[in-house]
C-alpha positions as CSV (number, residue, x, y, z in Angstrom):
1,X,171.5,223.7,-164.7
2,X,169.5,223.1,-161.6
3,X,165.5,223.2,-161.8
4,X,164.3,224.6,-158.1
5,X,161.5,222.4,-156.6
6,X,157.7,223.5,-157.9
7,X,157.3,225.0,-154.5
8,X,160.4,227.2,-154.5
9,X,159.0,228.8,-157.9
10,X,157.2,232.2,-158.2
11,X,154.5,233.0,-160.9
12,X,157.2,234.4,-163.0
13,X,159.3,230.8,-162.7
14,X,161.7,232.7,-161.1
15,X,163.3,231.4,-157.6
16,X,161.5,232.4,-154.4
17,X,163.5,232.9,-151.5
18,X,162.6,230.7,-148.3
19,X,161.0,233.0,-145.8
20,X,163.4,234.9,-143.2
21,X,163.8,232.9,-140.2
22,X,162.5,234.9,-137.2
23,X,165.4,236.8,-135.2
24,X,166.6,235.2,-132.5
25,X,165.9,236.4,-129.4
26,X,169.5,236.2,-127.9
27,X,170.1,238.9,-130.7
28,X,167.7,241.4,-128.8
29,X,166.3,242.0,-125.8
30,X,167.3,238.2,-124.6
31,X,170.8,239.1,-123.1
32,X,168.7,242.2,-121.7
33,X,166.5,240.6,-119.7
34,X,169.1,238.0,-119.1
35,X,171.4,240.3,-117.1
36,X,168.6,242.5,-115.9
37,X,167.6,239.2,-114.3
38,X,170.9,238.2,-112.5
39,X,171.8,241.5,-111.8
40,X,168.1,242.1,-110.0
41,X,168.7,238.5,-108.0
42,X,172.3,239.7,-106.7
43,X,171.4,243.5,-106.0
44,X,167.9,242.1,-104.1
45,X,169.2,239.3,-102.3
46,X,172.6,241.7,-100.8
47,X,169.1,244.1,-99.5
48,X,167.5,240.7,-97.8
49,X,170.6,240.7,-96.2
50,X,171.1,244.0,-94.8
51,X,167.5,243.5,-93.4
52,X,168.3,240.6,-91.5
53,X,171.8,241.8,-90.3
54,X,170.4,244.9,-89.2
55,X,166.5,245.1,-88.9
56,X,164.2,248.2,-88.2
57,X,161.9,247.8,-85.0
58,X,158.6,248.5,-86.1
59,X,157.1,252.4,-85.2
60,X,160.8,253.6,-85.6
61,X,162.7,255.4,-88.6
62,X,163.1,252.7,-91.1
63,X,167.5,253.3,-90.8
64,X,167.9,250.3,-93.1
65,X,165.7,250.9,-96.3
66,X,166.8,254.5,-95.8
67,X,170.5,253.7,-96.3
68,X,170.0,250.9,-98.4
69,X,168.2,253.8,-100.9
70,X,170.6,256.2,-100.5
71,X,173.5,254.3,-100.5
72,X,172.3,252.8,-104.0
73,X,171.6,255.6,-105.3
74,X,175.0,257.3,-104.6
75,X,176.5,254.2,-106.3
76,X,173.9,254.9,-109.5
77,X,175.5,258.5,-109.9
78,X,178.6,256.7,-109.7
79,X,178.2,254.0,-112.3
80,X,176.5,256.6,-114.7
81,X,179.9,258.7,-115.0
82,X,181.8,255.6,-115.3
83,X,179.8,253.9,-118.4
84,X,179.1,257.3,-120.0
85,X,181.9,259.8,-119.6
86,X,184.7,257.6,-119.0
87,X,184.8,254.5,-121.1
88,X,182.5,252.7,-123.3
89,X,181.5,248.8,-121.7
90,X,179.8,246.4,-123.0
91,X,176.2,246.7,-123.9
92,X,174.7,244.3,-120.7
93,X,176.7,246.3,-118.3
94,X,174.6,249.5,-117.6
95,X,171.3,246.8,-117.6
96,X,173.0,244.6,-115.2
97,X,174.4,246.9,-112.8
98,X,171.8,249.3,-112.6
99,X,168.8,248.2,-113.2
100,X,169.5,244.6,-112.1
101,X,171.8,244.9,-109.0
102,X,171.4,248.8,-108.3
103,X,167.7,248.3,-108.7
104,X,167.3,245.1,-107.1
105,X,169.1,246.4,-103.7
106,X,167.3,249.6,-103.3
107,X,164.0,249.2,-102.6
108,X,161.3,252.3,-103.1
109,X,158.4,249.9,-103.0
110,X,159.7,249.2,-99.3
111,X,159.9,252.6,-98.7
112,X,156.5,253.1,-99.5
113,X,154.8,249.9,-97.9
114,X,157.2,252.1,-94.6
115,X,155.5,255.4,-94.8
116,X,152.5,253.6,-94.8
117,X,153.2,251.4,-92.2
118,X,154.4,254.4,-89.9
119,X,151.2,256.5,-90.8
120,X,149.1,253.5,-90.0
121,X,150.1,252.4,-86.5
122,X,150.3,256.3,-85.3
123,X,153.6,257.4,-86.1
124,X,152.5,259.8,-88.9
125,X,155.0,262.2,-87.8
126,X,158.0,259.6,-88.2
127,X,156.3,258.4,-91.6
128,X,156.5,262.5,-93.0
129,X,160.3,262.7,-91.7
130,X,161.5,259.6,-93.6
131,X,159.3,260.8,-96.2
132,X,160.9,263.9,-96.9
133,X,164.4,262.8,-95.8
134,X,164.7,259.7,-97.9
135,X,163.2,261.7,-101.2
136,X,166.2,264.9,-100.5
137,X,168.5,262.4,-99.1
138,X,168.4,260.0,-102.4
139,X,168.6,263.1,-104.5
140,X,171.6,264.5,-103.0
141,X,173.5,261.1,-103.2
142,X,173.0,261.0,-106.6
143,X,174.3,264.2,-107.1
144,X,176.7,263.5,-104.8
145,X,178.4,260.4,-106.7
146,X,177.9,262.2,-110.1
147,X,180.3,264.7,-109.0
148,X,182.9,263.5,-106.7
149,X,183.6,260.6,-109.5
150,X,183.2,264.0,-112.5
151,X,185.8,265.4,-109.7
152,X,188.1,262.5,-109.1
153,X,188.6,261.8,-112.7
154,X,189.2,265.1,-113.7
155,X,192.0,264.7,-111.0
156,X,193.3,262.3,-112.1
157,X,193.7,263.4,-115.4
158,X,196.1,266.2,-114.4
């Protein structure tokens, strides 16, 4: 028979189990933030991109954060019926495509930081337009892609 060290003994003399090691973190929200990460460093750097390749002159209708936003959010309507009616994926995929990438490209902090830039140097009219058009427009693409993929699958399926 084995005698457990003094320290490894309760007040009954009975064994005392070592203390649960602390989960790790790759267990939780690690891979999470992991792929929220890369996914927000591809999907940010591909809208750096589309503002260099095509840039807005300033006092005009901000064209590239305006399809940038809707564009992404046609996509997120798309990627929603895919990883929820069609087929389960694996648990990092709906973080990393969209909230990292789809979140990381469009860019309603920029659209914002527009309106008010519009407003300030005297286009206040151009600012309400893009406004209103960007908050309808984003809406209806994401209604949009939640559809037309609902629609092309059920297609399909025939």
């Amino acid at each position: 028979m084995t005698v457990p060290h003094p320290e490894h003994v309760g007040e009954s003399g009975a064994p005392v189990r070592a203390p649960a090691r602390p989960p790790s973190p790759w267990r939780g929200q690690g891979p999470v933030v992991a792929a929220v990460s890369l996914g927000g460093t591809i999907g940010a750097s591909a809208r750096y991109g589309a503002g260099l390749l095509w840039p807005t002159p300033d006092g005009t209708f901000p064209w590239t954060t305006f399809t940038i936003n809707v564009v992404g959010c046609a996509v997120i309507g798309v990627l929603m019926v895919l990883v929820t009616d069609v087929r389960s994926v694996h648990r990092l995929a709906r973080p990393f495509f969209g909230t990292g990438v789809l979140g990381g490209f469009t860019t309603f902090s920029t659209y914002a930081v527009d309106i008010r830039d519009l407003v300030g140097t005297g286009h206040p009219g151009t600012g309400l337009v893009y406004l209103a058009a960007t908050l309808f427009a984003a809406l209806a693409a994401v209604w949009i892609g939640t559809t037309a993929t609902r629609r092309a699958l059920a297609w399909r399926r025939r």
